[in-house]
mmJSON file of the N, C-alpha and C atoms, coordinates in Angstrom:
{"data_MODEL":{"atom_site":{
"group_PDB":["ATOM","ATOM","ATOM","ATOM","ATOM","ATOM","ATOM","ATOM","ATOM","ATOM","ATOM","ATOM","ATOM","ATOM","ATOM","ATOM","ATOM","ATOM","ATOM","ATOM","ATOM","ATOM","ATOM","ATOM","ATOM","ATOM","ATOM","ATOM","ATOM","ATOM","ATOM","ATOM","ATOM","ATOM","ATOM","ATOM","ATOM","ATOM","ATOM","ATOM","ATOM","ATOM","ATOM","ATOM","ATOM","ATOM","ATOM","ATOM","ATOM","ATOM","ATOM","ATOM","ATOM","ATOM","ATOM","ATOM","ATOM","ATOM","ATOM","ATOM","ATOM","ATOM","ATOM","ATOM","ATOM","ATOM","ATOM","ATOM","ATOM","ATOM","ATOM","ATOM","ATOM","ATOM","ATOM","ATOM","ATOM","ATOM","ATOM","ATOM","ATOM","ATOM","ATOM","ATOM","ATOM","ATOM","ATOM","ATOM","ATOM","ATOM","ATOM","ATOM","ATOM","ATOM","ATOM","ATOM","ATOM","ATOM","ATOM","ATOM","ATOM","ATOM","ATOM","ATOM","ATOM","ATOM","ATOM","ATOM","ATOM","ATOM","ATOM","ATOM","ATOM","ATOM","ATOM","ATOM","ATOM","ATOM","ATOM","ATOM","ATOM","ATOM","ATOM","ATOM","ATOM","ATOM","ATOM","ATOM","ATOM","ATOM","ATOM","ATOM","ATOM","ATOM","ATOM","ATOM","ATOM","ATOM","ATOM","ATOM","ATOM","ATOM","ATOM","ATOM","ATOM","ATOM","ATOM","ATOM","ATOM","ATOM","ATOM","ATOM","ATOM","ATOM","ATOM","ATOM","ATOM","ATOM","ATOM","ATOM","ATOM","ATOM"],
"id":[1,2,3,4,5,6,7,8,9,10,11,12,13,14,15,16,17,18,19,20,21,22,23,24,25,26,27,28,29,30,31,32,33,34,35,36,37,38,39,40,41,42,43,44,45,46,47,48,49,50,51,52,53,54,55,56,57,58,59,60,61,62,63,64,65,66,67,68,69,70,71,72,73,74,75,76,77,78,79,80,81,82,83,84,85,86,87,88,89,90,91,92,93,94,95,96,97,98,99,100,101,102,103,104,105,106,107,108,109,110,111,112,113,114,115,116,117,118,119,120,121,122,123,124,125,126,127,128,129,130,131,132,133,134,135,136,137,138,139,140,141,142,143,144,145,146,147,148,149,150,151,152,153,154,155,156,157,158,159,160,161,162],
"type_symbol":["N","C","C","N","C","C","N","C","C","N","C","C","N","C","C","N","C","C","N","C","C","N","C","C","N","C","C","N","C","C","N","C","C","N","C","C","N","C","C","N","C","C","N","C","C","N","C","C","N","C","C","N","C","C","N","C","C","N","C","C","N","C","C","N","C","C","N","C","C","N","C","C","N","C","C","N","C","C","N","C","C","N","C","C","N","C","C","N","C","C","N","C","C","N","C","C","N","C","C","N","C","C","N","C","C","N","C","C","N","C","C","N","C","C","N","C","C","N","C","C","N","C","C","N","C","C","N","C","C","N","C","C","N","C","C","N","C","C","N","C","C","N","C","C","N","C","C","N","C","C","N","C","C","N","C","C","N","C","C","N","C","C"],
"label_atom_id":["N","CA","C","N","CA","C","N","CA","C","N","CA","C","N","CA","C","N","CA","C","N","CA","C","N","CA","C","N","CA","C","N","CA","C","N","CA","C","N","CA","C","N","CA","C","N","CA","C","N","CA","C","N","CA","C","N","CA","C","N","CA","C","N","CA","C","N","CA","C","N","CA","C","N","CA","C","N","CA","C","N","CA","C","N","CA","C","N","CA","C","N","CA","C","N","CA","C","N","CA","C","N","CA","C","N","CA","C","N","CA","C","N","CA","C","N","CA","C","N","CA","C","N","CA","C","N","CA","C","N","CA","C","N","CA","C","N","CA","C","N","CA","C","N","CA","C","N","CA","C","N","CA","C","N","CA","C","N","CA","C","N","CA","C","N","CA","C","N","CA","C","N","CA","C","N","CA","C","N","CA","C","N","CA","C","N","CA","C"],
"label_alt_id":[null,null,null,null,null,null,null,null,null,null,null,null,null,null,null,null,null,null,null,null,null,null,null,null,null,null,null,null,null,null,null,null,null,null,null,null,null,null,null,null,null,null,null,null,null,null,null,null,null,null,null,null,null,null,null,null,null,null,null,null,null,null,null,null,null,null,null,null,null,null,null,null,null,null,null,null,null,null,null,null,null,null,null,null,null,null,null,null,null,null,null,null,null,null,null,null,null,null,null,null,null,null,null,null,null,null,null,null,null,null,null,null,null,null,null,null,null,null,null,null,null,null,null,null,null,null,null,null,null,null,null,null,null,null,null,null,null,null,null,null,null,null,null,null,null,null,null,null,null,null,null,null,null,null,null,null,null,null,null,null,null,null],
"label_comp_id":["UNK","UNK","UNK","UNK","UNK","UNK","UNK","UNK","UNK","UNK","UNK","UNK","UNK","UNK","UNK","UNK","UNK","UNK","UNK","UNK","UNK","UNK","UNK","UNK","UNK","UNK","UNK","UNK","UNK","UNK","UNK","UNK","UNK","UNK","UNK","UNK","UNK","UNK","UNK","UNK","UNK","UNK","UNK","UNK","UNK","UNK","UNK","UNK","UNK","UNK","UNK","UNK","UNK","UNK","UNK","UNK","UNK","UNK","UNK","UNK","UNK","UNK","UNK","UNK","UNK","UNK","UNK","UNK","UNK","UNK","UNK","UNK","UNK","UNK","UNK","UNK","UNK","UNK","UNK","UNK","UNK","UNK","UNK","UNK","UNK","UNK","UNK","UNK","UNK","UNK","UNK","UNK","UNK","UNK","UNK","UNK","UNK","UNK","UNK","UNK","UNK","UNK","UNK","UNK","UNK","UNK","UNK","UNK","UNK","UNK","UNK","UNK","UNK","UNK","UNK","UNK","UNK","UNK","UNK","UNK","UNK","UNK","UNK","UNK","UNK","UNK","UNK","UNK","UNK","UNK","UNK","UNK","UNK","UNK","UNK","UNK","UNK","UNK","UNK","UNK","UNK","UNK","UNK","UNK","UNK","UNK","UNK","UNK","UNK","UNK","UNK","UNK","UNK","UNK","UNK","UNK","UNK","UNK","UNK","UNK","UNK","UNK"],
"label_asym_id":["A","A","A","A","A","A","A","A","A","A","A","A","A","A","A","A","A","A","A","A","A","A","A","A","A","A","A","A","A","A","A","A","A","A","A","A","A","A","A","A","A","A","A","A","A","A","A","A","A","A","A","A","A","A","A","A","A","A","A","A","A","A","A","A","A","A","A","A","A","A","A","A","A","A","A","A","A","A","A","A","A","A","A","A","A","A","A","A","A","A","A","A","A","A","A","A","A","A","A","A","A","A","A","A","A","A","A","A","A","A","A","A","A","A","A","A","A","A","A","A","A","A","A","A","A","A","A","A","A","A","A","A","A","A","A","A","A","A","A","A","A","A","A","A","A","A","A","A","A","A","A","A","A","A","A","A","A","A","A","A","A","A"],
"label_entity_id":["1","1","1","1","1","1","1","1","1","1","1","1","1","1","1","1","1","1","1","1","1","1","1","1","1","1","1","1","1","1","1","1","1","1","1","1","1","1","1","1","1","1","1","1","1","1","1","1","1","1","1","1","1","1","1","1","1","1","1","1","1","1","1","1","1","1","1","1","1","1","1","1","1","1","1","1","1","1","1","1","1","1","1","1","1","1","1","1","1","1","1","1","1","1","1","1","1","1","1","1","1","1","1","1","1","1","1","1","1","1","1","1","1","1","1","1","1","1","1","1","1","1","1","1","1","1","1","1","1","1","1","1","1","1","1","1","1","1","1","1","1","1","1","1","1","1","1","1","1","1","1","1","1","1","1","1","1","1","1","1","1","1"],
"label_seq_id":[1,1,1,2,2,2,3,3,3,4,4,4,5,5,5,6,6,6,7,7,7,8,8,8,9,9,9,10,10,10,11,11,11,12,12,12,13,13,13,14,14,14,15,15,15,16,16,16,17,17,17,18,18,18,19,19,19,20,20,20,21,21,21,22,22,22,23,23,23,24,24,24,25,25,25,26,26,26,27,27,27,28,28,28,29,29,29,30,30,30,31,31,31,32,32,32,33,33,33,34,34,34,35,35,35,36,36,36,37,37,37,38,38,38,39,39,39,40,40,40,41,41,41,42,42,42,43,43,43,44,44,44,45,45,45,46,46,46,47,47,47,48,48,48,49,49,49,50,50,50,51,51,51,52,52,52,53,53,53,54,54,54],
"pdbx_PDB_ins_code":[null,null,null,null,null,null,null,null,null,null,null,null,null,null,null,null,null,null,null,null,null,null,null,null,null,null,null,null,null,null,null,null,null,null,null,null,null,null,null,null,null,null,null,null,null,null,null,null,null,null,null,null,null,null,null,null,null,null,null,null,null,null,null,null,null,null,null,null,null,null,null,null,null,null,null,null,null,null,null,null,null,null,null,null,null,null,null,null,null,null,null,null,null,null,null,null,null,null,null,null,null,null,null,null,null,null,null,null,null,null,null,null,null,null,null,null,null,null,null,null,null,null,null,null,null,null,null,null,null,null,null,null,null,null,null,null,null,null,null,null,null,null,null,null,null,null,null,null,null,null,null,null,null,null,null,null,null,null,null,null,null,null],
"Cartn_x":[0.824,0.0,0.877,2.072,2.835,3.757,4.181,4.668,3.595,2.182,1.401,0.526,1.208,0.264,-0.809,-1.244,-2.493,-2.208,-1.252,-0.742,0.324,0.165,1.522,2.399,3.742,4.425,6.059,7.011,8.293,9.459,10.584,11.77,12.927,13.195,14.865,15.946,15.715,16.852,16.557,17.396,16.585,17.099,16.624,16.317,15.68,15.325,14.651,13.594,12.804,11.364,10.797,9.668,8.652,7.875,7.994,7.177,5.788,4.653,3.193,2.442,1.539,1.015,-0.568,-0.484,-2.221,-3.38,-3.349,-4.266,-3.946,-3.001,-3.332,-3.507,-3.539,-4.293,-5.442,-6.045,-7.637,-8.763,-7.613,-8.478,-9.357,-10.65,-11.56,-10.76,-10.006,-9.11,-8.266,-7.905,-6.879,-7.814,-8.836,-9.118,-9.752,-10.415,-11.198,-10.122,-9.004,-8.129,-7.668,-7.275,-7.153,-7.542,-8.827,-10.424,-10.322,-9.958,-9.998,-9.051,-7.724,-6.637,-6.432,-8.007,-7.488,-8.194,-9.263,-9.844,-8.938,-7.765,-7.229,-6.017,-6.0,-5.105,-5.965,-5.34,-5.841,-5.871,-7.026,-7.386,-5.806,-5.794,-4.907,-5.102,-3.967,-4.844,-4.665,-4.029,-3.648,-4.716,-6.192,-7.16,-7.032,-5.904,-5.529,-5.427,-4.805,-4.884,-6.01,-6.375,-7.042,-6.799,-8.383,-8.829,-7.979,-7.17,-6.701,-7.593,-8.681,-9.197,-8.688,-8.538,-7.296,-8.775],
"Cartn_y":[-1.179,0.0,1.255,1.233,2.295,2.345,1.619,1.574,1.763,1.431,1.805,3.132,3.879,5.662,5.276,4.339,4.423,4.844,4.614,4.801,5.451,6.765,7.725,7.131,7.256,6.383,7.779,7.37,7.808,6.986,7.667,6.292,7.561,7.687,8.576,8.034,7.082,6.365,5.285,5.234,3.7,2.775,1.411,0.682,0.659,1.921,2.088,1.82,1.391,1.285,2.466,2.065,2.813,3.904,4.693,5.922,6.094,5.519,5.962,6.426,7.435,8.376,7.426,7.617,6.949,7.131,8.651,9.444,8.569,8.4,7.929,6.518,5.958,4.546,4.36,5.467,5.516,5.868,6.722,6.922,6.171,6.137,5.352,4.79,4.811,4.751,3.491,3.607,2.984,1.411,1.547,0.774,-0.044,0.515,-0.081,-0.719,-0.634,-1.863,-2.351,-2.415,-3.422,-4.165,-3.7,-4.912,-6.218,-5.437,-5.758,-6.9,-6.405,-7.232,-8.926,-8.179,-9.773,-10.672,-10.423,-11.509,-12.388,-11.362,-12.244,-13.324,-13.496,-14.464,-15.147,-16.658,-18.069,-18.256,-19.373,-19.234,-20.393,-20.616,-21.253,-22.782,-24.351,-25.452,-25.94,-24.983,-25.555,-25.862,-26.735,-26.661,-25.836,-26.409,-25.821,-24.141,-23.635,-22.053,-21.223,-20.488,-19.57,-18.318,-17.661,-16.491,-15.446,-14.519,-13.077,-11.52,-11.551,-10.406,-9.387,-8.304,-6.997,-5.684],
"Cartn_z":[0.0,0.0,0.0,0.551,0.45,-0.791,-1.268,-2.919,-3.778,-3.592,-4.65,-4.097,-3.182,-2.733,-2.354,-1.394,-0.693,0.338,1.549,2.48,2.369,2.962,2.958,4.128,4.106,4.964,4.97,5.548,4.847,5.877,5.847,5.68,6.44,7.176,7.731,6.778,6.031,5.024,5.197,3.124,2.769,3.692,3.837,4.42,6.136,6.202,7.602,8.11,9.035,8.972,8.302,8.159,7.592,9.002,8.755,10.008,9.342,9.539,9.409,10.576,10.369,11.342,11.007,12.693,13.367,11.775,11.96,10.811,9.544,9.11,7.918,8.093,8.901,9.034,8.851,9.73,9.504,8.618,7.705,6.26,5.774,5.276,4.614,3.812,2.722,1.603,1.691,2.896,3.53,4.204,5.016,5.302,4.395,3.078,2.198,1.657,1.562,0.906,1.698,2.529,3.871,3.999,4.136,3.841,2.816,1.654,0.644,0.334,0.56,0.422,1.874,3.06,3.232,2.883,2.154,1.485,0.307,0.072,-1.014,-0.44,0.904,1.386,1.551,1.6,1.462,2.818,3.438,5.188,4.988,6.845,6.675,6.69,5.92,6.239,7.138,8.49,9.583,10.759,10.699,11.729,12.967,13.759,14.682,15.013,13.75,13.513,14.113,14.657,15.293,14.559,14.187,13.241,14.323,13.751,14.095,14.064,14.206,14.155,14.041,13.357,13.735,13.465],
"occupancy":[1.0,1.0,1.0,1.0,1.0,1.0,1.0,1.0,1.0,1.0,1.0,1.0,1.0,1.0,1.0,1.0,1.0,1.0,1.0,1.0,1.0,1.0,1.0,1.0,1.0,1.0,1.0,1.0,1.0,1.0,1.0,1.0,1.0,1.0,1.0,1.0,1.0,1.0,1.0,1.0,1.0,1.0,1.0,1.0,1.0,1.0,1.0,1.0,1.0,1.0,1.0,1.0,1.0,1.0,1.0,1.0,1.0,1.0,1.0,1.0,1.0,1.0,1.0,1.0,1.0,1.0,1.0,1.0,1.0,1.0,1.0,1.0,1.0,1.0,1.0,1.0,1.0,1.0,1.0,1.0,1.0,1.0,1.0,1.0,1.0,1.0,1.0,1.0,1.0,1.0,1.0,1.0,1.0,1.0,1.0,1.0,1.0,1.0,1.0,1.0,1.0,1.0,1.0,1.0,1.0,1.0,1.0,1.0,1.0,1.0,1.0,1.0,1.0,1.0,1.0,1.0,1.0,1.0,1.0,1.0,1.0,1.0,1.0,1.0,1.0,1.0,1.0,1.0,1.0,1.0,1.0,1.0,1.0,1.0,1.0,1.0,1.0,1.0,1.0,1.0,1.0,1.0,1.0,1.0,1.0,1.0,1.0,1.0,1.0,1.0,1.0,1.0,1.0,1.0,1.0,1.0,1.0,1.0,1.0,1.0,1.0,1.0],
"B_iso_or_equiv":[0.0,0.0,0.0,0.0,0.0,0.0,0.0,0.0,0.0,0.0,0.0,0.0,0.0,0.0,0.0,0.0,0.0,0.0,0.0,0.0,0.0,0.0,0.0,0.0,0.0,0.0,0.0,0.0,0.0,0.0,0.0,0.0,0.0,0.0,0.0,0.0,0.0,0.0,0.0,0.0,0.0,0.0,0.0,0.0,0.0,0.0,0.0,0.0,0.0,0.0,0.0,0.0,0.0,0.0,0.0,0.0,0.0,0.0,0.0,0.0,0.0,0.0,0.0,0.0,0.0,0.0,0.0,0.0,0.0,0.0,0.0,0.0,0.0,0.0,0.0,0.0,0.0,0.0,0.0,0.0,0.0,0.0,0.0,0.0,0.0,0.0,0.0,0.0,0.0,0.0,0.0,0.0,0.0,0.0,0.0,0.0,0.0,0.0,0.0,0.0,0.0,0.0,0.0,0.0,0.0,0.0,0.0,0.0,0.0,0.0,0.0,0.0,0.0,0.0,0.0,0.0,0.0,0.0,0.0,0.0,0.0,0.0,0.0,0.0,0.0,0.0,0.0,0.0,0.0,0.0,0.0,0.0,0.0,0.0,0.0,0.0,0.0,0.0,0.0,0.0,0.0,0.0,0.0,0.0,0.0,0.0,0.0,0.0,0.0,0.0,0.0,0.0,0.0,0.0,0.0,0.0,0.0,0.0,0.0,0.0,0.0,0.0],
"pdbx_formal_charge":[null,null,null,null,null,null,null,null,null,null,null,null,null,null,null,null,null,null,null,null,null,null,null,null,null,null,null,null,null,null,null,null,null,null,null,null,null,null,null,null,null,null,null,null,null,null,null,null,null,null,null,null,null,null,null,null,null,null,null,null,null,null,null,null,null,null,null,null,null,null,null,null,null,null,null,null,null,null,null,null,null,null,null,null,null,null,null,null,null,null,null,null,null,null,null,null,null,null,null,null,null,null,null,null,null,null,null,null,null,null,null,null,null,null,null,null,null,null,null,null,null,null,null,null,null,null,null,null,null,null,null,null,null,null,null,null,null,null,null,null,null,null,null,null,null,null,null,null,null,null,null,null,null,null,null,null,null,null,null,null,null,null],
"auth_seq_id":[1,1,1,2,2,2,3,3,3,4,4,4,5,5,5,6,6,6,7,7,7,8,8,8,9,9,9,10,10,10,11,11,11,12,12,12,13,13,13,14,14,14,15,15,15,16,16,16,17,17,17,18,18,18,19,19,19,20,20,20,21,21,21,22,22,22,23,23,23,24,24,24,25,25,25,26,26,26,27,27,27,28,28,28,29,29,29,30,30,30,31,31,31,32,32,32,33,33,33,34,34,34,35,35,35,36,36,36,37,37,37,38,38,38,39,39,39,40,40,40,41,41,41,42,42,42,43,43,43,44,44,44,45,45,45,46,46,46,47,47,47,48,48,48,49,49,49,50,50,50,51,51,51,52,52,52,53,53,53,54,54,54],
"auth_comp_id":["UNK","UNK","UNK","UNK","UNK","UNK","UNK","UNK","UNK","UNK","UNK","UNK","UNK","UNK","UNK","UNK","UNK","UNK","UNK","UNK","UNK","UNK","UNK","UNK","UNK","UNK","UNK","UNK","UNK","UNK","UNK","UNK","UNK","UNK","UNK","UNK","UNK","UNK","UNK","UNK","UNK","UNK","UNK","UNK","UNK","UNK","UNK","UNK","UNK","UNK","UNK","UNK","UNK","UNK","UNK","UNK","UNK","UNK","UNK","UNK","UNK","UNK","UNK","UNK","UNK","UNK","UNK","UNK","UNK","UNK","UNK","UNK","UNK","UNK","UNK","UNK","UNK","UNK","UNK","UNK","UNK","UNK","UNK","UNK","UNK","UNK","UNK","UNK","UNK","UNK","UNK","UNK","UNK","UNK","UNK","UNK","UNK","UNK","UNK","UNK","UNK","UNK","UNK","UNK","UNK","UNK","UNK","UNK","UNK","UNK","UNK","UNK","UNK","UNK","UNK","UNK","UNK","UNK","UNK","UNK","UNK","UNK","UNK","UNK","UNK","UNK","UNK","UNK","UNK","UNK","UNK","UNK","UNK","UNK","UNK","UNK","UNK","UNK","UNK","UNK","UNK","UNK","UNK","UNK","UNK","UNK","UNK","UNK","UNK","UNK","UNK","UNK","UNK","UNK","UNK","UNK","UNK","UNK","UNK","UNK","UNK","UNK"],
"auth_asym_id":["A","A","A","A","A","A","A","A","A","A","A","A","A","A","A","A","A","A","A","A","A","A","A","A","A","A","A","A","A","A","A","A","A","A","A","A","A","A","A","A","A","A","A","A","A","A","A","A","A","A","A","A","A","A","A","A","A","A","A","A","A","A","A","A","A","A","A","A","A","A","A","A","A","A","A","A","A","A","A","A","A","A","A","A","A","A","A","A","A","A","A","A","A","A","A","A","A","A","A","A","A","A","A","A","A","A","A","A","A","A","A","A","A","A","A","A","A","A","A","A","A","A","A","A","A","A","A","A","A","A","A","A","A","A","A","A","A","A","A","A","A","A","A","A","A","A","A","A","A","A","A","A","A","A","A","A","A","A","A","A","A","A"],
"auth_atom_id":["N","CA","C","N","CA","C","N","CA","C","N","CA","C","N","CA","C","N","CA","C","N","CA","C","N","CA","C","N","CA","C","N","CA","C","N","CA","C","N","CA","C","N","CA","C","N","CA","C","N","CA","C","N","CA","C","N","CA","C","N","CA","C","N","CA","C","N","CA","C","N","CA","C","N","CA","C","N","CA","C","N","CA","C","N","CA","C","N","CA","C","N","CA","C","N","CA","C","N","CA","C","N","CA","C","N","CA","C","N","CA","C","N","CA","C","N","CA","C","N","CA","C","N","CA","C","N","CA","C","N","CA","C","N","CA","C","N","CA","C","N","CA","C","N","CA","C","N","CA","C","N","CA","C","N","CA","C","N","CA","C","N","CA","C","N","CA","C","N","CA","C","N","CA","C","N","CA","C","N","CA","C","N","CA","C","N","CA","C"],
"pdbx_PDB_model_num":[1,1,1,1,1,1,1,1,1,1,1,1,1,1,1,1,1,1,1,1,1,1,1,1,1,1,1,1,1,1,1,1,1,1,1,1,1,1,1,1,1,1,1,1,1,1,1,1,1,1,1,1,1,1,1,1,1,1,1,1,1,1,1,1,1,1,1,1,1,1,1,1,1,1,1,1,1,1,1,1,1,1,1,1,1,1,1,1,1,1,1,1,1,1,1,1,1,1,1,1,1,1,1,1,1,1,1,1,1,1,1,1,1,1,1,1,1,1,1,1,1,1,1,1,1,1,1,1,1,1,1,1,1,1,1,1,1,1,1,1,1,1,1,1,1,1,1,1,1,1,1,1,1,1,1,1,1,1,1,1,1,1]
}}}
């Protein structure tokens, strides 16, 4: 999301974490692909596994 400008992010230098602010988490924008993108992971086939809510 931050290589493709959904999520503004920035870097003190390359290879640094990424610094994102609360606010831009919460953007509609932001969450609508969030949403979005975890439907496109596969559940897991581990029974045992327990759902992560976030």
């Amino acid at each position: 999301m931050i290589n493709r400008g959904t999520l503004a992010a920035n870097q003190l230098c390359k290879g640094a974490p990424w610094i994102i602010r609360l606010s831009d988490i919460e953007e509609d924008t932001v969450r609508r692909e969030a949403d979005a993108r975890r439907s496109w992971r596969p559940a897991s086939y581990d029974p045992r596994q327990n759902v992560l809510s976030l």
